[in-house]
N, C-alpha and C positions, 0 to 999 in steps of 0.2 A: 504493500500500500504506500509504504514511502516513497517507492521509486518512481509510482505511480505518480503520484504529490509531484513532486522533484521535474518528470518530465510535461507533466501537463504548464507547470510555473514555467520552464524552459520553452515553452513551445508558445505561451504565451505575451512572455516577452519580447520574442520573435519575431510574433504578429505585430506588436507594438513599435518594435524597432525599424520594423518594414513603412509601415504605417508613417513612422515622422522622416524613411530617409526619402531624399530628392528624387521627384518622380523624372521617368525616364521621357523622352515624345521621338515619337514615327513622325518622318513629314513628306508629303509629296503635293506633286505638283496641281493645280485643280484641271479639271479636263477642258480640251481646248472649247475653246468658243463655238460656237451656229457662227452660220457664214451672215447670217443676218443678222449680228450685233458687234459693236464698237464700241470703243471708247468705255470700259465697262467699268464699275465701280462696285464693290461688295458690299452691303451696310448693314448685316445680320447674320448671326447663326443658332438657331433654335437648339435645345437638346435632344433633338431625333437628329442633330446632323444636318440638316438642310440649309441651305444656305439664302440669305435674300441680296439681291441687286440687283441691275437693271442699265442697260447698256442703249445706245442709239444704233439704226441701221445704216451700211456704210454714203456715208455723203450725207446724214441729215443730222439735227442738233435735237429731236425731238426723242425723246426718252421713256424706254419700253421697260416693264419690271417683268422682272422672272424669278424663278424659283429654281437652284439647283439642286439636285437630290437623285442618291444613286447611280451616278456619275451622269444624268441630264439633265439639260436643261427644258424648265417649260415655262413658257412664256404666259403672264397675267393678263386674261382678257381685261380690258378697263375702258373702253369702249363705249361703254354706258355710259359713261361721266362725260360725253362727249370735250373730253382734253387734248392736248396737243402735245402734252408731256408730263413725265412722272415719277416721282421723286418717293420710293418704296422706303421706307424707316424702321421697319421692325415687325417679327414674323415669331407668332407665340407658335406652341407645340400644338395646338388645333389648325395649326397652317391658317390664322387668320395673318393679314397684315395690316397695317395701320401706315397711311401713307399721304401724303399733297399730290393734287393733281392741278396742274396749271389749265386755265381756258381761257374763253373769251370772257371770263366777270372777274378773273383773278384767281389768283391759289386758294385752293379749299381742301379739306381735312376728308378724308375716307378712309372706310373699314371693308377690306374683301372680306370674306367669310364663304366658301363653296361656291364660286362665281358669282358671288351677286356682292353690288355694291352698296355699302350705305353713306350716302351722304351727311358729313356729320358737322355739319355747319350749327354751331349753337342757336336755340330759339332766342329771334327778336334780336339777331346779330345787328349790329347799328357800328358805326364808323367808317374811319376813312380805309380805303383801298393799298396806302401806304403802311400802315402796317405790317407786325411779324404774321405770318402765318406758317405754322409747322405743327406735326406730329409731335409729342416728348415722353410718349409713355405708353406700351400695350403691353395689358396681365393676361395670365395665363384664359382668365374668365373672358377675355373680347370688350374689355372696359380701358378707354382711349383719355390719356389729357392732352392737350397741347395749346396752344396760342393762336388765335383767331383777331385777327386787326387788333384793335385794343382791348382784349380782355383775353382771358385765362377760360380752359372749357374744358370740361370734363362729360366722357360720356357712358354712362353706367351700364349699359346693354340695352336700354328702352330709350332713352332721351337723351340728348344731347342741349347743355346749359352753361352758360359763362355760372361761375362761383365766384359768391361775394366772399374776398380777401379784409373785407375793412379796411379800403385803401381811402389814403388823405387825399386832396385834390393837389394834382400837379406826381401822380406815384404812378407806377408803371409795374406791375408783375408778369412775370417770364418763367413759364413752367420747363423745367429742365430733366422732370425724372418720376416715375411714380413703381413702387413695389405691387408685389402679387393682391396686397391687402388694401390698395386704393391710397395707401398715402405717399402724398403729392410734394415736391421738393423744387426748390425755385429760388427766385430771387426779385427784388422788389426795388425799384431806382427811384428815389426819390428827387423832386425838381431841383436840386444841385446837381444831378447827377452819381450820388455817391448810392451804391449797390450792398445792398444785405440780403444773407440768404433767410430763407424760410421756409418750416416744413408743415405740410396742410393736412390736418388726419381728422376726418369726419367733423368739419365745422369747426375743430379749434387748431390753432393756427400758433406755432414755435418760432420763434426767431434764432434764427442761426448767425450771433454776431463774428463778424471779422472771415465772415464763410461765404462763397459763391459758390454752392451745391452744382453739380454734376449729373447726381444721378443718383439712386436710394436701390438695395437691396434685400431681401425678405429678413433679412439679420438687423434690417435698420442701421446700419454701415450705412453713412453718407460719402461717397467722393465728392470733393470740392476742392477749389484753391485758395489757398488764405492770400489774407493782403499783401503779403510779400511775394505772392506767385509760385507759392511752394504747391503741390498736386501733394494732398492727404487723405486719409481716411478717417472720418467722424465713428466709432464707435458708439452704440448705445446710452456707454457708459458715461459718454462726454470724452472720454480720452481719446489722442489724436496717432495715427500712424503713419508715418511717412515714408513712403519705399525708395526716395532719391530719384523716381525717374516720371518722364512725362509716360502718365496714364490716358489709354485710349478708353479700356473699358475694364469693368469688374465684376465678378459674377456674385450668387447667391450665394457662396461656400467663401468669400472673403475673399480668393485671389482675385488678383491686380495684372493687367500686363499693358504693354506700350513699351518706351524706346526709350536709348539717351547714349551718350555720345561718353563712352568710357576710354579712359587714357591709353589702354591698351589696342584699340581700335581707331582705324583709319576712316572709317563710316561709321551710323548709325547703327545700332545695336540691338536686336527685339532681348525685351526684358519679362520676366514673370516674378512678381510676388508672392510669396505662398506661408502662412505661417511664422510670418515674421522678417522672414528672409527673402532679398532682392537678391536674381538669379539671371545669369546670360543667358538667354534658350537656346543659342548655339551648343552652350556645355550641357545641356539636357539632352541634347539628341544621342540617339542610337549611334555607338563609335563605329556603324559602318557605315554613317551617316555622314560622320562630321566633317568631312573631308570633302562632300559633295554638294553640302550647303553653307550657305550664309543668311541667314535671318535679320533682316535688318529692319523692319518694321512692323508692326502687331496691333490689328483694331481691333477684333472683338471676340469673344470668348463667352464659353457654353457654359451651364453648369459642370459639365464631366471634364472642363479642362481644354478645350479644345480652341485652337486659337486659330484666327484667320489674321492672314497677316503679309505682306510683300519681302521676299529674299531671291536669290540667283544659286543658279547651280555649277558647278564644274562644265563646262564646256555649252553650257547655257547661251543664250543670245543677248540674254540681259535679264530684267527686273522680272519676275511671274509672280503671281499670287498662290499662295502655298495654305495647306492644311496640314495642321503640325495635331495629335493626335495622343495621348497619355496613353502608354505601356506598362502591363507589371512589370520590376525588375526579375526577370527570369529564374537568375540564381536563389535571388530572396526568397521567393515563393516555391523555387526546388526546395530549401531547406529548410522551410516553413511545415510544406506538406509532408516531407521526411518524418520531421517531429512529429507531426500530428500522426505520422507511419507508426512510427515507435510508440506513440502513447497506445493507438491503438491495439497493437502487438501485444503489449504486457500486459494491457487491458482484457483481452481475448483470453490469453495467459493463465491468466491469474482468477477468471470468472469460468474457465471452464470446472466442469461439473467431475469431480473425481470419481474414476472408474470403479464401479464396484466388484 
């Protein structure tokens, strides 16, 4: 029974050791384009893997979205919106997207959802045409925030409505981020011009001083930049995390990735955060890897780790867009399973039933 004891501890440590060492990443290349897209830009990756962006056909500046997944691409009917071009933002795990569509009255806010689109222009929208207008937020439920002329909107799955901020006359808010749980993260200018952030959660409303939010997480982890221009992480707790490098994006599980210009390097650099520790993802790759990329920049990242991001290969033509991919450490987990081999063994052992 002791031995018993002894290797279950041993095997569980193991797991544990595995668990905090630096995870490994596969990366390759994303598959070539349809002859009928250009100029292409990536702006999302769900946790099934799928990837959102949206590219023009060769010789026009009008902008088609698509959907990559399973090495194809398929293009977003959007059609209905009678637009001219389109500006895809972000693709939940129900494959809805949340995205601007430019037309003849100006940019306006839509939700695809199974080919069908919804117009989500807040009720009794009023203002000028010079205004922001963007997406800034889709949950996993198809509930949209973003920026509509002058006001802040939010759309719950039935209605679409600018939200009163309690803003003073001459105040300006700008939604920037909203979690799975509907709260809202932003930032609010008032007529000097000087910017505070603030987080909106069911009608009461947090001011986030010395903070220009980002973007908000289901951990309620805020990314923002304080006044000094430093890119941090707002914890729950109040306390702040700084991983040293410019952050593109941040997932639900806390890490961090984007780019920065390290002494050891002649380029840009893609970096990942994880657990406290800022990480080159060049040094992450597979060592039969490392030799045949360079990772030099890093937008957006999945829950499981997965990061979409621009590097070059060995004998490459230049710049590609790359999917870099979290691997077990192989060995780890050979001597992980070993252990759990052995407990099993003496286990089997030591429970069988003595011969009569």
């Amino acid at each position: 029974m002791r031995q018993i004891r002894w290797l279950v501890m041993a095997a569980a440590a193991l797991a544990a050791t595995h668990a905090q060492a630096a995870v490994k990443y596969r990366v390759e290349a994303l598959p070539l384009l349809p002859q009928s897209l250009q100029s292409v830009d990536y702006q999302d990756i769900n946790n099934r893997g799928e990837i959102l962006g949206y590219g023009a056909p060769p010789g026009s500046e009008q902008y088609r979205a698509f959907v990559l997944g399973e090495g194809r691409y398929r293009e977003i009917d959007t059609s209905a919106a009678n637009g001219f071009s389109v500006n895809p933002r972000y693709l939940n795990d129900r494959g809805q997207i949340a995205m601007t569509i430019f037309g003849q009255g100006g940019p306006r806010p839509w939700l695809y959802t199974d080919g069908i689109l919804k117009d989500l222009t807040p009720e009794g929208a009023v203002g000028s045409e010079d205004g922001s207008t963007d997406v800034a937020g889709l949950s996993r439920s198809g509930h949209v925030v973003g920026n509509y002329r002058d006001g802040l909107f939010f759309y719950d799955g039935t209605r679409s409505r600018y939200l009163d901020l309690g803003l003073n006359d001459g105040e300006v808010a700008l939604a920037r981020g909203m979690n799975d749980a509907d709260v809202i993260v932003g930032s609010i200018r008032d007529p000097r011009l000087n910017w505070n952030g603030f987080m909106y959660d069911r009608g009461q409303i947090t001011f986030l001083q010395g903070l220009r939010p980002l973007g908000i997480n289901n951990r309620h982890q805020i990314l923002a930049i304080t006044q000094a221009g430093a890119m941090v992480i707002r914890n729950a707790d109040d306390t702040l995390n700084e991983p040293g490098f410019f952050i593109s994006d941040f997932n639900n599980v806390g890490w961090a990735t984007g780019w920065t210009f390290p002494p050891y390097a002649d380029d840009a650099r893609a970096f990942l955060y994880r657990d406290g520790q800022s990480m080159d993802l060049n040094h992450l790759l597979l060592e039969s890897q490392q030799q045949r990329w360079t990772l030099r920049l890093s937008y957006e990242m999945n829950d499981a780790g997965q990061i979409l991001g621009i590097g070059s290969r060995l004998g490459g033509s230049g710049d590609e867009w790359f999917l870099a991919t979290p691997v077990p450490e192989s060995q780890s987990w050979a001597l992980l399973l070993c252990g759990l081999g052995m407990v099993g063994a003496v286990a089997r052992r030591h429970g069988r039933t003595p011969a009569l």
